[in-house]
C-alpha positions as CSV (number, residue, x, y, z in Angstrom):
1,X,0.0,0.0,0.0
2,X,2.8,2.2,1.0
3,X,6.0,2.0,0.1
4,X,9.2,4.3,1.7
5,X,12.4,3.5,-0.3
6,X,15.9,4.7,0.0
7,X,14.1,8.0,2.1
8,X,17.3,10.8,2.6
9,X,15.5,13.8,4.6
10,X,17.9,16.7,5.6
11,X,17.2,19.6,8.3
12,X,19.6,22.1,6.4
13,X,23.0,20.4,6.8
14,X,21.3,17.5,9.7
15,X,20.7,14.8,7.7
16,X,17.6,13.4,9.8
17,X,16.7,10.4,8.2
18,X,19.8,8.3,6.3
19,X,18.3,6.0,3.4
20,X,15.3,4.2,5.1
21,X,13.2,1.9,3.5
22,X,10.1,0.2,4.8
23,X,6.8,-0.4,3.6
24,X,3.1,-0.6,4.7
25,X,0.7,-3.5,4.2
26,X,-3.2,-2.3,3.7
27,X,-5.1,-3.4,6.6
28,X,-2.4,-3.3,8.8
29,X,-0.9,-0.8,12.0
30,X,3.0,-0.4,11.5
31,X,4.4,1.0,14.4
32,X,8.1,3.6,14.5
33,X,9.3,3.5,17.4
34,X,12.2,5.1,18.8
35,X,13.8,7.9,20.9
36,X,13.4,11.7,20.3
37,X,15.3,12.7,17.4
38,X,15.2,9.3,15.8
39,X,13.5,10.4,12.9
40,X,10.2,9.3,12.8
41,X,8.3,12.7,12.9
42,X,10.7,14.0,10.2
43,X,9.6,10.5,8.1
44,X,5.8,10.7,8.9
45,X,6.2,14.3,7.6
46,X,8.2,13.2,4.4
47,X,5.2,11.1,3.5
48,X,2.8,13.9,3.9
49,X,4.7,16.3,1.5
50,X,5.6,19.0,4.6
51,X,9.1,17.8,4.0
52,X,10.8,17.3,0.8
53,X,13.3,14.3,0.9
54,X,16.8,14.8,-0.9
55,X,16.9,11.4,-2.2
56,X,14.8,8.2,-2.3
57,X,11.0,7.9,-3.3
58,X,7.9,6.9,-1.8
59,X,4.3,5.5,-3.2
60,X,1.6,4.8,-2.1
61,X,-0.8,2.4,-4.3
62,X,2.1,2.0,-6.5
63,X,1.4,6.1,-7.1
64,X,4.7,7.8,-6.6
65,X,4.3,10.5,-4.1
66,X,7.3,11.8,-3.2
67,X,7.2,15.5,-4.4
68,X,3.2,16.2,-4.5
69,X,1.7,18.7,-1.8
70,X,0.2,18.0,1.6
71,X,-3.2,18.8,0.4
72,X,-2.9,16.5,-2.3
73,X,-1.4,13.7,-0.7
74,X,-5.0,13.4,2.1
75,X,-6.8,13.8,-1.4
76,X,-5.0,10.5,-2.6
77,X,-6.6,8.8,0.5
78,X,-3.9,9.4,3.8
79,X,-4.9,10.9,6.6
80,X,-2.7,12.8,9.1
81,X,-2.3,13.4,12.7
82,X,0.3,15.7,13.2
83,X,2.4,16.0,16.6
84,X,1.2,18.3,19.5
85,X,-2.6,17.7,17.6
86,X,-2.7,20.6,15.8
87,X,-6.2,21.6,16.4
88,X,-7.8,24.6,15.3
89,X,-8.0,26.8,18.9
90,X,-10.4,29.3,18.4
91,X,-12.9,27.2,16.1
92,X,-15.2,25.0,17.6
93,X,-15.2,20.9,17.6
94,X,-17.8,20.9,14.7
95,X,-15.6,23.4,12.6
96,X,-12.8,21.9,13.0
97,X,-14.2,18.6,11.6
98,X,-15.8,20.3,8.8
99,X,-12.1,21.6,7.8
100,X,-11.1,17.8,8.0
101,X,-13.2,17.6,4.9
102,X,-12.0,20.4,3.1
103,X,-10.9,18.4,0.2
104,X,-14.3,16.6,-0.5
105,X,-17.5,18.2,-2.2
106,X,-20.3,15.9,-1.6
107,X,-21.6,18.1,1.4
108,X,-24.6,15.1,2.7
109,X,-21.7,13.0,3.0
110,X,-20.2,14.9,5.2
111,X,-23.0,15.7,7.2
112,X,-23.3,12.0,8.1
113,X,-19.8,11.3,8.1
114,X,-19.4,14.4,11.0
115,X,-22.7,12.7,12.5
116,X,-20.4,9.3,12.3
117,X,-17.6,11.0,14.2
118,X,-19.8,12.1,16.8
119,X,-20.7,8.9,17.6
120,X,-17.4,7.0,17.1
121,X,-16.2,9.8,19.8
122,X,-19.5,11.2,22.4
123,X,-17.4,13.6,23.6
124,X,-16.7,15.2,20.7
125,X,-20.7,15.2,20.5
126,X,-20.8,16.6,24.1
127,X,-18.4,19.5,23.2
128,X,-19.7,20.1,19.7
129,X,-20.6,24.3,20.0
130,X,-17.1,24.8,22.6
131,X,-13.7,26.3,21.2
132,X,-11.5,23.7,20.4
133,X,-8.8,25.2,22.4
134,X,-10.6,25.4,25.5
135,X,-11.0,21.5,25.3
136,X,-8.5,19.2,27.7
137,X,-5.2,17.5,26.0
138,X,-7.1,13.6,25.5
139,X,-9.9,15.3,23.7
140,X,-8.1,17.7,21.5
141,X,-6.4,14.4,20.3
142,X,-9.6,13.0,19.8
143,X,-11.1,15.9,18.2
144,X,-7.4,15.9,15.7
145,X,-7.9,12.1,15.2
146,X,-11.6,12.9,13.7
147,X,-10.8,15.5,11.9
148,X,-8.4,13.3,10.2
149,X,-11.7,10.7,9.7
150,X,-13.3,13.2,8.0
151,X,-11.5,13.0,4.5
152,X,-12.5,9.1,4.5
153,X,-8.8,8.1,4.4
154,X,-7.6,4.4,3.7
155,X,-4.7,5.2,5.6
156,X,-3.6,7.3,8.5
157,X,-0.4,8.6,9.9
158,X,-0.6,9.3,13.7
159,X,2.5,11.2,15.0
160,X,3.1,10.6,18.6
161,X,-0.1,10.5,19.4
162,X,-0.1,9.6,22.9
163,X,2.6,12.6,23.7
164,X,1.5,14.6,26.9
165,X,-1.9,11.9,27.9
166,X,-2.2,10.8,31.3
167,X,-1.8,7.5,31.4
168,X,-5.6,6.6,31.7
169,X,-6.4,8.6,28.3
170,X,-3.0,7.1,26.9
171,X,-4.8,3.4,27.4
172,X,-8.6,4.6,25.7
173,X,-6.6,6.5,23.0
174,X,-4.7,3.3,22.0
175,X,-8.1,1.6,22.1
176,X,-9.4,3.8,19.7
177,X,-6.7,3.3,17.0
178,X,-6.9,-0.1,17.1
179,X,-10.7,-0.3,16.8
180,X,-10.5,2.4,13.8
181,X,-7.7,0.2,12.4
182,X,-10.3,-3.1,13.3
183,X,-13.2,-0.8,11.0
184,X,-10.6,-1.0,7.7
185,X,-8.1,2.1,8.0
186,X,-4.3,1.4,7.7
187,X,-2.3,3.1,10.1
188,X,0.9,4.3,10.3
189,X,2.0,5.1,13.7
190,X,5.0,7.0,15.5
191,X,5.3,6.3,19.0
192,X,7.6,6.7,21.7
193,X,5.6,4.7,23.8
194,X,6.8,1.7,22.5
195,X,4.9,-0.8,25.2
196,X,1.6,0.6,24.2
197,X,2.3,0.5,20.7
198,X,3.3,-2.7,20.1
199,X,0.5,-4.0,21.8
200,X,-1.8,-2.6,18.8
201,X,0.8,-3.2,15.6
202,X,1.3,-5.6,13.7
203,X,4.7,-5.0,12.9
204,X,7.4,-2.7,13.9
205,X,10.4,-0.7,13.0
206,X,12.7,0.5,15.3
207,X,14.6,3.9,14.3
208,X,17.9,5.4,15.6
209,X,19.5,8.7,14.3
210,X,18.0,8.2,11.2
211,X,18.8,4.6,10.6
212,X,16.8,1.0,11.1
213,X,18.0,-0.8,13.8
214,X,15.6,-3.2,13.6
215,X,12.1,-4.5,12.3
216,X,9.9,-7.2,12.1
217,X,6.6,-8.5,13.5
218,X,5.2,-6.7,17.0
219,X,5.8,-10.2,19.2
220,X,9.0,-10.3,17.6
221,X,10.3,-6.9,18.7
222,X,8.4,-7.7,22.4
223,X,10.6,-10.1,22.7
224,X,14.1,-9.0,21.4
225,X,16.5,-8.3,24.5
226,X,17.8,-4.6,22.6
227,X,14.3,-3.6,22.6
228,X,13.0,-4.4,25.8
229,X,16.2,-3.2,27.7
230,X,16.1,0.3,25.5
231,X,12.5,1.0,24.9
232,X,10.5,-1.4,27.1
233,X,12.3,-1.2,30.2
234,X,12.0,-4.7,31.3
């Protein structure tokens, strides 16, 4: 479904992410995990279009999409859940899902699709009319997960999604992605909290300065001595 070859991403003269290659099976949640600065946000954003890689290419549906814009790339059919959520503050819940669907024209659909999202998270129902930015951290990240729902992708990329959560709303909010993954959507996700995600992925790739260290199934990773000493703590 996706597929990341040969990815080169520089920060000016940091070179970020060093000739990666990885790819995404439909149906499935693929996990990156690793420390900060290992280079999954800057990889999740290479995909996306917000970053253009130096070298390498990437495609998704054999589709090469390594130069397109952002805008064009959610139109192809991937969603995005940026780091830190990304809401709109001083919109309300319901218009920030409306601009989830900014790409689409068929303006029933997304009536029933928002209606969908409201059920899929009652919260968001609850807070429906109230400024986005006045919601608490676990529901902005619900309310930037739905937003991302609401251009019907086949595949989304969550970037550390759990980042900031109390630990309760870090355990529902893992819940969530793999129900949403259970309902059909591919996902994509970078984590640093590797114990919860690979308790949802299927398979896992493990990222340091830029470089795989490792990869393979989820149970296979849980069970690797590197990866539980570094990123499991056992």
């Amino acid at each position: 479904m996706l597929k990341v070859e040969n990815l080169h991403v520089y920060y000016g003269h940091i070179h970020a992410v060093q000739g990666i290659s990885f790819s995404v099976e439909e149906g499935e949640i693929l996990t990156l995990i690793g420390a900060n600065g290992a280079g999954k946000s800057t990889t999740l954003k290479a995909i996306m279009g917000l970053l253009k890689p130096k070298q390498g290419s990437i495609t998704f549906d054999g589709q090469p999409i390594t130069r397109i814009r952002p805008e064009k790339v959610i139109t192809l059919g991937i969603g995005y859940v940026p780091e830190g959520r990304r809401i709109f503050p001083v919109l309300t819940t319901e218009e920030n899902l409306e601009i989830g669907a900014f790409s689409r024209k068929d303006l029933q659909k997304i009536e029933e699709d928002k209606e969908h999202m409201f059920e899929q998270f009652p919260v968001l129902k609850e807070r429906r009319d109230q400024l986005a930015g006045s919601m608490s951290g676990g529901e902005q990240q619900m309310l930037a997960i739905a937003r991302a729902m609401m251009s019907r992708p086949r595949m989304i990329l969550m970037d550390e999604p759990s980042l900031g959560l109390a630990p309760i709303l870090v355990e529902q909010l893992f819940e969530l992605i793999a129900e949403l993954n259970r309902q059909g959507t591919t996902i994509l996700l970078s984590e640093q909290n590797a114990n919860s995600a690979l308790q949802i992925a299927n398979r896992c790739v493990v990222l340091e300065t830029g470089t795989i260290a490792l990869q393979g199934t989820a149970e296979e990773m849980r069970s690797n001595n590197e990866v539980q000493r570094t990123y499991l703590g056992i």
